[in-house]
C-alpha positions, 0 to 999 in steps of 0.5 A: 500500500502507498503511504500517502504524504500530507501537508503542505504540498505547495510549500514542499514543492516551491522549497525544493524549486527554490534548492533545485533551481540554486543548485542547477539553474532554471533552464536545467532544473526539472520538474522531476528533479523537484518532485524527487526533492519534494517527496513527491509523485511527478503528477501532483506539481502537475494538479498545482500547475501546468508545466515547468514554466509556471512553476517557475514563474509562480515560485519567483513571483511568490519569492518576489512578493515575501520580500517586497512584503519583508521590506516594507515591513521592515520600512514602516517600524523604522524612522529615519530614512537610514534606518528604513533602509538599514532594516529593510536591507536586514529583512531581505538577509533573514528572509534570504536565509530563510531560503536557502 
């Protein structure tokens, strides 16, 4: 019987979209490569998107989105334009470890 893997889904396939893609590049990143490092079966990236480009596309603008989101975050607690900058280069190096 095939143990079937709960949880989050899309959170295990965009991390290991995100290693994949670090490790060889986005042209040579594969979607089984991703599923192989997401635990995964091939046909469940396919039920969230419909090809690699997608997928990468998708996992860029969700990236993109948490550091935009980060950033000003981090902008609005501070006052002073050096310090909105300061922090929000701050937000960017804890949000880029946890990434990686």
């Amino acid at each position: 019987m095939v143990e079937r893997k709960t949880g989050d889904k899309l959170g295990d396939i965009r991390r290991a979209t995100i290693a994949e893609v670090l490790e060889c590049g986005s042209s040579a990143a594969s979607v089984i490569a991703i599923t192989k490092r997401a635990g995964l079966a091939v046909g469940t990236v396919y039920r969230y998107y419909e090809n690699k480009e997608q997928l990468l596309r998708a996992v860029y603008l969700a990236v993109k989105t948490e550091l935009h989101n980060a950033m000003m975050t981090a902008a609005a607690e501070a006052s002073g334009s050096k310090a909105k900058i300061r922090s929000m280069w701050f937000a960017v190096l804890a949000r880029h470890k946890g990434l990686i």
